[in-house]
VEXDREN-2710 file (C-alpha; in Angstrom, 1 decimal):
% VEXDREN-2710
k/r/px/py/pz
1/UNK/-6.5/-3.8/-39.6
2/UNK/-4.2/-6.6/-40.0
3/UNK/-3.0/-5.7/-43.5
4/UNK/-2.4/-2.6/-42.8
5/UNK/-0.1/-3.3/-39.5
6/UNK/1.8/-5.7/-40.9
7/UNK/2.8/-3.7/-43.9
8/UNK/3.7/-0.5/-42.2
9/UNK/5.6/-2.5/-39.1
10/UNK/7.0/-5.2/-41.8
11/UNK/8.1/-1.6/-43.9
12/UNK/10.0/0.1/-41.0
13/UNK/11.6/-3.3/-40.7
14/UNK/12.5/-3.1/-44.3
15/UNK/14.0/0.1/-43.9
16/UNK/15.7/-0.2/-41.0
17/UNK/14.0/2.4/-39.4
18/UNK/13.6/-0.8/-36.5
19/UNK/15.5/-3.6/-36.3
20/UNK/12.5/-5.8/-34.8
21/UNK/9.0/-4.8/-33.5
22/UNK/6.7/-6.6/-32.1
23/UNK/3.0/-5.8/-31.3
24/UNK/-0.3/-7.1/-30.1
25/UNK/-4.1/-5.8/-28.9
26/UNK/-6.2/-7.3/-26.8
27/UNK/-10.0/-7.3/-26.0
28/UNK/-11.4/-7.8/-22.7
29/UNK/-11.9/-11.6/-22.8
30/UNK/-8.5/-11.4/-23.7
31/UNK/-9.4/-12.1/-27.5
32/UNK/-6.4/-11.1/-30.1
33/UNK/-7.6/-8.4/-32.0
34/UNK/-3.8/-8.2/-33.4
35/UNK/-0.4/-9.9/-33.2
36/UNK/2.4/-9.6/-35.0
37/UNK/6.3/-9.7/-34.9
38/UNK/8.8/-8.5/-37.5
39/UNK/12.6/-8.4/-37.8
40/UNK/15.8/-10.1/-36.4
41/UNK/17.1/-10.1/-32.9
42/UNK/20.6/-8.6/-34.2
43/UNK/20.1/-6.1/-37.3
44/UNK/24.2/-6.2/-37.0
45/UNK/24.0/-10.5/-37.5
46/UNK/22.4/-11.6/-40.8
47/UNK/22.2/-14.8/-39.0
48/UNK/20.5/-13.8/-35.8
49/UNK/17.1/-15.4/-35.1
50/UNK/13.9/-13.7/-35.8
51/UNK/12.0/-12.5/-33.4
52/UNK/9.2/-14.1/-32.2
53/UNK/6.2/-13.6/-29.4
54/UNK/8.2/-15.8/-27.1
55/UNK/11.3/-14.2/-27.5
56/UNK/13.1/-12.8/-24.5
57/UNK/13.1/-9.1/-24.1
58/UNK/14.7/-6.6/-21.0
59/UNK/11.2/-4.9/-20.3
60/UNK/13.3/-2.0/-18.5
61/UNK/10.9/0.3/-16.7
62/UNK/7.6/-1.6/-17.7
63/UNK/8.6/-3.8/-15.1
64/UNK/7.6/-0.8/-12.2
65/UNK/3.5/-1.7/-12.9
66/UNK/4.7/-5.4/-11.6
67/UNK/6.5/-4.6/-8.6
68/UNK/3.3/-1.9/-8.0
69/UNK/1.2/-4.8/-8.0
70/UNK/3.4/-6.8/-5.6
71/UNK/3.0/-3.7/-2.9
72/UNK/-0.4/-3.3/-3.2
73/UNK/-1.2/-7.1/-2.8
74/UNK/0.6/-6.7/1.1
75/UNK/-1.5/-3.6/1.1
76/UNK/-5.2/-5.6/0.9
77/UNK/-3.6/-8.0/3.5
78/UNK/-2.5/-5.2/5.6
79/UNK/1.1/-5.6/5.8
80/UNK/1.5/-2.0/4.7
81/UNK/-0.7/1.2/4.8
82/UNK/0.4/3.3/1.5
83/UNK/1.0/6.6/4.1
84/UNK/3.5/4.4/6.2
85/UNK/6.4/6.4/6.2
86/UNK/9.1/4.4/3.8
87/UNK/11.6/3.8/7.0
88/UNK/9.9/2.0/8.8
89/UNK/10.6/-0.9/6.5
90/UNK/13.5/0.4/4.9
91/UNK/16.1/2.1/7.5
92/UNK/19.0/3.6/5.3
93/UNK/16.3/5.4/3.2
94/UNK/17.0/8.1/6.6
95/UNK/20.7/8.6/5.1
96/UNK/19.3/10.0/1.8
97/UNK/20.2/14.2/1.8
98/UNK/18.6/16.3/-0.4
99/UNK/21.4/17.5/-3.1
100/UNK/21.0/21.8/-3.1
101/UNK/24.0/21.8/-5.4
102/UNK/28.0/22.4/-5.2
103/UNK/30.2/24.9/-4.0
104/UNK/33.0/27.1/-5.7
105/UNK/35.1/24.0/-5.5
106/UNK/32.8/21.6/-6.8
107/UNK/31.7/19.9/-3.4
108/UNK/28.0/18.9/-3.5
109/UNK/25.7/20.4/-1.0
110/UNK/23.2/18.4/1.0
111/UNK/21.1/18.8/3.4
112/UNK/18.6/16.6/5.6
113/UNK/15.1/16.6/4.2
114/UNK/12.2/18.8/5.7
115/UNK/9.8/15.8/5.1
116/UNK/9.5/12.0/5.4
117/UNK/8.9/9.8/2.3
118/UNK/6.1/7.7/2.3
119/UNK/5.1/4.2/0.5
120/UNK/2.1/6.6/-1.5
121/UNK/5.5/8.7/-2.9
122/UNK/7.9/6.1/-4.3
123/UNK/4.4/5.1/-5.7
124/UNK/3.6/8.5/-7.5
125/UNK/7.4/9.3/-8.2
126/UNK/7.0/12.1/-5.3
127/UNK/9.8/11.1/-2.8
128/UNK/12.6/12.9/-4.6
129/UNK/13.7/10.7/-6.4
130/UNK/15.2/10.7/-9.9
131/UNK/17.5/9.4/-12.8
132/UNK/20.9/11.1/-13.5
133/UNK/19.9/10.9/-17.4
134/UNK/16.9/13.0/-16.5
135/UNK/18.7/15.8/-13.8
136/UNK/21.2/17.8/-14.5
137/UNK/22.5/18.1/-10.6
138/UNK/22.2/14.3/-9.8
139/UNK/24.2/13.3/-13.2
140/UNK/26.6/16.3/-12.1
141/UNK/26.5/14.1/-8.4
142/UNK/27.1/10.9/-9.7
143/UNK/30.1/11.9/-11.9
144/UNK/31.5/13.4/-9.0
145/UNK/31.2/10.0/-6.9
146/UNK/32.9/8.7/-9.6
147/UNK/30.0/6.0/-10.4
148/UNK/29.2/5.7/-14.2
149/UNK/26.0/7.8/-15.4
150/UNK/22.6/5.7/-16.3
151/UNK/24.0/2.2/-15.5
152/UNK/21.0/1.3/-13.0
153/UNK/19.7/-1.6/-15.1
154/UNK/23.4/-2.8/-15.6
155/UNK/25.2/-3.3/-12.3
156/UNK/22.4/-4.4/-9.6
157/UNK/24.8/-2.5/-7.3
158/UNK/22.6/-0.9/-4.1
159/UNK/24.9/2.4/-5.1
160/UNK/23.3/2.9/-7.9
161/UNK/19.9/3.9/-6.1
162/UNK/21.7/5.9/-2.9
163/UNK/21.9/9.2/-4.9
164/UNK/21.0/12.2/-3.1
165/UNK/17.2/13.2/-3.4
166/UNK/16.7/16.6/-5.7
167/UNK/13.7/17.6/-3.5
168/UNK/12.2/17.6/-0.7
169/UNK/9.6/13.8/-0.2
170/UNK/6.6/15.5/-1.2
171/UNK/6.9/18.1/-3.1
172/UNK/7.0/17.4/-7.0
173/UNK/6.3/14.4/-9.5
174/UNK/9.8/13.9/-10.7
175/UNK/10.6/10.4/-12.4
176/UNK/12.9/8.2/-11.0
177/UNK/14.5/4.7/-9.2
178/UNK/11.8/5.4/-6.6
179/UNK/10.3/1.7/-7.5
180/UNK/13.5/-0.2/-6.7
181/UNK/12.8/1.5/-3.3
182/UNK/9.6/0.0/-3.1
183/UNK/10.9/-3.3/-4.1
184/UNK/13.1/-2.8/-0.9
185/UNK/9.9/-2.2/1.2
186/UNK/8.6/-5.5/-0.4
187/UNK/11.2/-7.7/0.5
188/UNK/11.2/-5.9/3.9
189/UNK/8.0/-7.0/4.6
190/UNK/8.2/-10.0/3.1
191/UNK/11.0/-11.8/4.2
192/UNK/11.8/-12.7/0.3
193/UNK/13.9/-11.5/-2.4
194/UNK/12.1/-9.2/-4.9
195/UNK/12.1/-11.4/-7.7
196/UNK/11.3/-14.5/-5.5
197/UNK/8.2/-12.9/-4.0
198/UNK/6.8/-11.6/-7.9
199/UNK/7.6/-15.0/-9.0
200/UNK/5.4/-16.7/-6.4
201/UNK/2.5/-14.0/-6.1
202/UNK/2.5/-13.2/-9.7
203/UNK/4.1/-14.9/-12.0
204/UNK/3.4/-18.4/-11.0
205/UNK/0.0/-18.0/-10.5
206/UNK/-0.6/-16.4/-13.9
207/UNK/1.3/-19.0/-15.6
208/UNK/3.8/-16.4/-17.0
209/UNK/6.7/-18.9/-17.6
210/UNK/8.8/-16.7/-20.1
211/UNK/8.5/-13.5/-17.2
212/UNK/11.1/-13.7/-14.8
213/UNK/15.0/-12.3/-13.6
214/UNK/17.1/-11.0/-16.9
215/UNK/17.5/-13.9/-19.2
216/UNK/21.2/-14.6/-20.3
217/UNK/21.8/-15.5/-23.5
218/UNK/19.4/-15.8/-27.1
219/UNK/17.4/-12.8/-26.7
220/UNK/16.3/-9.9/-28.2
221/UNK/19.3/-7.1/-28.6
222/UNK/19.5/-3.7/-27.1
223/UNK/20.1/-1.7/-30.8
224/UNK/21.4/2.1/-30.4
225/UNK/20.7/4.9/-33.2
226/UNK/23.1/7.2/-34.3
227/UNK/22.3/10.8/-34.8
228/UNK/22.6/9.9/-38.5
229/UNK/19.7/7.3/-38.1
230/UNK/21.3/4.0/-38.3
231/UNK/21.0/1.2/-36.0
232/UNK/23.6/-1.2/-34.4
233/UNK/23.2/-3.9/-31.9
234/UNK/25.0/-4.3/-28.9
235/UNK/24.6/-7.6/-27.7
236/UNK/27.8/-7.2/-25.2
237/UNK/25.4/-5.2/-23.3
238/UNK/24.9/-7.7/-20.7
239/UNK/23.4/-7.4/-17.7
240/UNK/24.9/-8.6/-14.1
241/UNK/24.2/-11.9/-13.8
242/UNK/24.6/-11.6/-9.8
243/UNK/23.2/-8.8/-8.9
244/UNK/23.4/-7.2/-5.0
245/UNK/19.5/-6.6/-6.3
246/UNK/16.9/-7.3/-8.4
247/UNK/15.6/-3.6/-9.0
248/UNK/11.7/-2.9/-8.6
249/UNK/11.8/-0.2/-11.3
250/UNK/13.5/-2.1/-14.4
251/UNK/14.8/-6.1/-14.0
252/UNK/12.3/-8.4/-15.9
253/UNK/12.5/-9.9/-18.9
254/UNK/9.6/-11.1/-21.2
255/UNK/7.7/-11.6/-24.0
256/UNK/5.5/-10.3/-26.2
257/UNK/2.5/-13.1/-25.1
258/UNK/3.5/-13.4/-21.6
259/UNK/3.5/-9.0/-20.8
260/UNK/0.2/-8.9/-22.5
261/UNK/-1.5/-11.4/-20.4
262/UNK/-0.2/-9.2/-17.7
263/UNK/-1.7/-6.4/-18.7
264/UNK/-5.1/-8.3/-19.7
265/UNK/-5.3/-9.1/-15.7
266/UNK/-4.9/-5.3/-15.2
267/UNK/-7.5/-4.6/-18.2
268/UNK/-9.9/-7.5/-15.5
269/UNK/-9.8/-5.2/-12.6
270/UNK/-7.0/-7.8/-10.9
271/UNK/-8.7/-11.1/-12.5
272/UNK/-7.2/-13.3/-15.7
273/UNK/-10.6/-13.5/-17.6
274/UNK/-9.9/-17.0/-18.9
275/UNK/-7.9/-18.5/-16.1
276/UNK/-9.5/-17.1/-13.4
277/UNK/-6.9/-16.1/-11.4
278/UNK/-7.1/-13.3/-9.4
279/UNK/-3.9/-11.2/-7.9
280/UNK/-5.5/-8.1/-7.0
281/UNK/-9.1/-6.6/-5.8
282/UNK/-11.7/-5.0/-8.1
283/UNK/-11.9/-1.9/-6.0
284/UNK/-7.9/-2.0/-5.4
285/UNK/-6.9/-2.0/-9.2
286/UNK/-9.7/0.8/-9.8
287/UNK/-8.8/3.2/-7.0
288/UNK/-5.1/2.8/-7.1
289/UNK/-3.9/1.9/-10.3
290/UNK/-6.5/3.8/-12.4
291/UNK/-7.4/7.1/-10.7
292/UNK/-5.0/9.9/-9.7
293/UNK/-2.7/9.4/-6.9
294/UNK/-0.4/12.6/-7.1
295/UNK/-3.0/15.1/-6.6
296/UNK/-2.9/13.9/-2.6
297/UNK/0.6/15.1/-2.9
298/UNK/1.4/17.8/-5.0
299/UNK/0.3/18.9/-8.6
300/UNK/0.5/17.0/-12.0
301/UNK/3.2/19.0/-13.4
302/UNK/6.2/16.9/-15.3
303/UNK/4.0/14.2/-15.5
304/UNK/5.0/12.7/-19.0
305/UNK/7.5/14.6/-19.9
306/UNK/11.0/13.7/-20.5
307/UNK/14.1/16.0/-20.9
308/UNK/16.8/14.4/-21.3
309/UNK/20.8/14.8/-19.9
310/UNK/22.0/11.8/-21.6
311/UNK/20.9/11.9/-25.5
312/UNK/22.0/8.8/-25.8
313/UNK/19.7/7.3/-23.1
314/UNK/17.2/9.3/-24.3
315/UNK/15.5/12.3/-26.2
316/UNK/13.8/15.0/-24.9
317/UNK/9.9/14.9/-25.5
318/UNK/6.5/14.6/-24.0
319/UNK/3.7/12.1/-24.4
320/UNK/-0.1/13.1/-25.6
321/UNK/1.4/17.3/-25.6
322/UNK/-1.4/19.1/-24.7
323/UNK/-3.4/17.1/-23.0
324/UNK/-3.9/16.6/-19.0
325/UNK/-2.2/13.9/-17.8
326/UNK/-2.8/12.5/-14.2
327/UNK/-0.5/9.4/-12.5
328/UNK/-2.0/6.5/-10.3
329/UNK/0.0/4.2/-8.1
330/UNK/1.5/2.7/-11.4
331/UNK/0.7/3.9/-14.6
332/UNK/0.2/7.3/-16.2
333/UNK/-3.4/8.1/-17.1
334/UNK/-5.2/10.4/-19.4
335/UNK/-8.2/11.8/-17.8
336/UNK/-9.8/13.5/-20.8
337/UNK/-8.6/10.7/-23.2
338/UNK/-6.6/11.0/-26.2
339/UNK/-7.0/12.3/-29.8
340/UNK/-6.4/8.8/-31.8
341/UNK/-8.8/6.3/-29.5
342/UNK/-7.5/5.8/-25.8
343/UNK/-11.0/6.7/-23.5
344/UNK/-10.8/9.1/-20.1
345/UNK/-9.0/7.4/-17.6
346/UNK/-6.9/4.7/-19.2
347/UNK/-3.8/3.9/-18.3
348/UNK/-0.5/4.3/-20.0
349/UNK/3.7/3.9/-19.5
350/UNK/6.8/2.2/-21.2
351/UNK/10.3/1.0/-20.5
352/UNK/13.6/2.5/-21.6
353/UNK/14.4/0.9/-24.7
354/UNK/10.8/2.0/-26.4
355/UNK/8.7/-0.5/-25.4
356/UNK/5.1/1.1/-24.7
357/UNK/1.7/0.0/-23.5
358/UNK/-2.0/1.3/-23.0
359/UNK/-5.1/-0.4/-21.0
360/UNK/-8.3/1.2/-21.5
361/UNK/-11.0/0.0/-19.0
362/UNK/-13.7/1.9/-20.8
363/UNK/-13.6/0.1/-24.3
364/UNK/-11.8/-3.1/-22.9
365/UNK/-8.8/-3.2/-25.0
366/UNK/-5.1/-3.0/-24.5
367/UNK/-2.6/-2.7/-26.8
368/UNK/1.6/-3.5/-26.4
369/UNK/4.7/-2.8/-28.7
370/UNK/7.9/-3.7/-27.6
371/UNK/11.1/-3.0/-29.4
372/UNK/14.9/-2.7/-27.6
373/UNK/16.0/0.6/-29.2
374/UNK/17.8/3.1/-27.5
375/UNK/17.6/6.1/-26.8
376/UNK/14.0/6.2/-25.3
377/UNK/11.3/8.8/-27.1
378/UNK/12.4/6.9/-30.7
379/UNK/10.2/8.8/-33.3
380/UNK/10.1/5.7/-35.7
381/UNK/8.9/3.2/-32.8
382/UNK/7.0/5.9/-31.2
383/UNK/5.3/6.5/-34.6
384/UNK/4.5/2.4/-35.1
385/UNK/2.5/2.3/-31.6
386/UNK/0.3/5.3/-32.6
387/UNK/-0.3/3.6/-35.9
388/UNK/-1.3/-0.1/-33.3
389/UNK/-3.4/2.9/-31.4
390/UNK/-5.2/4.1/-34.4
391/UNK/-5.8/1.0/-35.9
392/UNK/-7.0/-0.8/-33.0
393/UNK/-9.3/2.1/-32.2
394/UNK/-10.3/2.6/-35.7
395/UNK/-8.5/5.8/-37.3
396/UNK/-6.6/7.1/-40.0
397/UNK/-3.5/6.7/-39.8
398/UNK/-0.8/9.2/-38.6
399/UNK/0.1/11.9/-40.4
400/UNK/3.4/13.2/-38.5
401/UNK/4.7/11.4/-35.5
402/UNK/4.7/14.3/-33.8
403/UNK/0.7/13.6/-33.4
404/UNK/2.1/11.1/-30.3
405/UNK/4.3/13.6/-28.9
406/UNK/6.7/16.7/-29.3
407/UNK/10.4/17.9/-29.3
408/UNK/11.9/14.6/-30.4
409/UNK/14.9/16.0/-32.9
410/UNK/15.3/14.4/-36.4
411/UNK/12.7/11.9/-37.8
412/UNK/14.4/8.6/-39.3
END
């Protein structure tokens, strides 16, 4: 398995199909069944560093199944009941109007909603929720307030997360900034900052000392692909280094060693299998963060797909196509399994810049890749994780990258 990773992840370095990747796979006991890293931190700089397992990298959206964690720890202490409604800890959530659309003269129209959000809903991406790159009204909204499109990782400006809500609390999966709500319900209840309460409950404890607030400086790059293919960094795309917030849905950094020892505590049922430490309940990691969550609310549609507004945020596509997807309190889940080794009922989700992750409970493995690419759906760095999937699990290798999903334009 090893030769065979590393030449076809070393090849799409090569090629510059990537400019870095890096991937691992765990077992259970948290046992390295693969690790590697390839390529430079700046494919534009033939002096850049390499990249490494403890190099820093923006973890975007895969930061969501922390802050999840965070909530459901003052659940089991009984700070918070996941069917409290979401203002009772967070007031202003009460000014949100549901956008209907705009008049003749290009006015939005809102209106108050017919329903209350609860803590279960910013959860399950049900509370109305969503990002301008993926809605055509709320991008059409955000223009019209004048604030730039798809800059919520950027700013750390409260404004970026008051857009108007596209349905009714309730009544669809749609995904969205609902987790940097539920980081607000956090530091509600906790009387901390967001990232000062996941340091102490979670990071700390876990020893995760490369996991924390954006890292300034050395680092790995956010690259962007052209339509032709090519690949430039942009390491000017820095990140507010005061922030009005640290967002819930996408402000960590990491690495490649410390996000997998995250995920091998998840993998545990809540327990670090060679440290010990515990941050969550057996029974709370099973029912919430490993069965289905949205079928309390509404039905599964959407889940997993992605269409896209922005292009070059990200592509249009859909992960496993044609198979049932569920979504827990954090992760998306396959209930039947999928067609290259993932078991029923593991549990699956990525961050922006095509970084994606699985942990299977059934067969006690996990596997990781993490790349800073952009736009999201990448076909070459989607097609290097199902080759970690099939290889960890034991298959042939992928034929088409459209195997891992559909609808992603040209192939690089």
């Amino acid at each position: 398995m090893e030769s065979r990773l590393d030449s076809q992840f070393q090849a799409a370095v090569d090629a510059k199909r990537v400019p870095a990747v890096g991937a691992i796979a765990l077992d259970k006991s948290g046992e390295v069944l693969y690790k590697g890293t390839f390529g430079t931190t700046n494919i534009s700089d033939p002096a850049a560093p390499k990249l490494t397992d403890a190099t820093p990298i923006i973890i975007w959206s895969c930061t969501k199944i922390v802050t999840t964690v965070a909530a459901l720890q003052l659940m089991e202490q009984g700070k918070l009941k996941l069917d409290d409604p979401v203002e009772k800890y967070v007031p202003k959530i009460k000014k949100m109007q549901v956008l209907e659309g705009f008049d003749e003269q290009g006015e939005p129209k809102c209106r108050a909603p017919k329903t209350k959000a609860t803590i279960l809903m910013l959860m399950t991406h049900t509370a109305g929720f969503t990002y301008d790159f993926f809605d055509e009204a709320s991008l059409r909204w955000r223009i019209w307030s004048k604030r730039q499109p798809a800059t919520y990782i950027a700013t750390g400006e409260y404004a970026d997360v008051e857009n108007p809500l596209i349905f009714d609390p309730g009544e669809r999966f749609n995904y969205g900034c609902n987790t940097d709500w539920l980081g607000f319900v956090i530091e509600s209840i906790s009387g901390m900052r967001l990232d000062q309460y996941i340091d102490q409950n979670i990071l700390k404890p876990l020893g995760l000392e490369n996991t924390g607030a954006h890292q300034h400086g050395q680092k790995l790059d956010v690259h962007f692909r052209a339509e032709d293919g090519t690949l430039t960094s942009n390491p000017g795309l820095d990140l507010n280094a005061s922030p009005e917030f640290y967002g819930g849905g996408h402000y960590l950094s990491s690495t490649l060693t410390d996000f997998s020892q995250f995920l091998l505590v998840l993998l545990n049922n809540g327990r670090h299998p060679v440290s010990g430490t515990r941050i969550l309940n057996d029974e709370t990691v099973k029912e919430y963060l490993f069965a289905d969550q949205v079928h309390k609310i509404c039905s599964n549609a959407g889940i997993g797909v992605a269409k896209s507004y922005i292009q070059q945020v990200s592509l249009n596509g859909e992960f496993l196509p044609g198979l049932e997807k569920a979504w827990s309190c954090g992760l998306m889940l396959n209930p039947k399994g999928s067609l290259k080794g993932r078991s029923a009922g593991s549990g699956f989700w990525a961050g922006l810049a095509n970084l994606y992750y699985w942990v299977d409970p059934e067969t006690g493995k996990l596997g990781l890749l993490m790349s800073q690419v952009l736009p999201f759906m990448d076909p070459p760095v989607l097609h290097l994780f199902d080759e970690l999937e099939r290889a960890v699990y034991g298959f042939e290798g992928a034929k088409d990258v459209g195997e891992v999903g559909s609808n992603w334009g040209k192939k690089f």
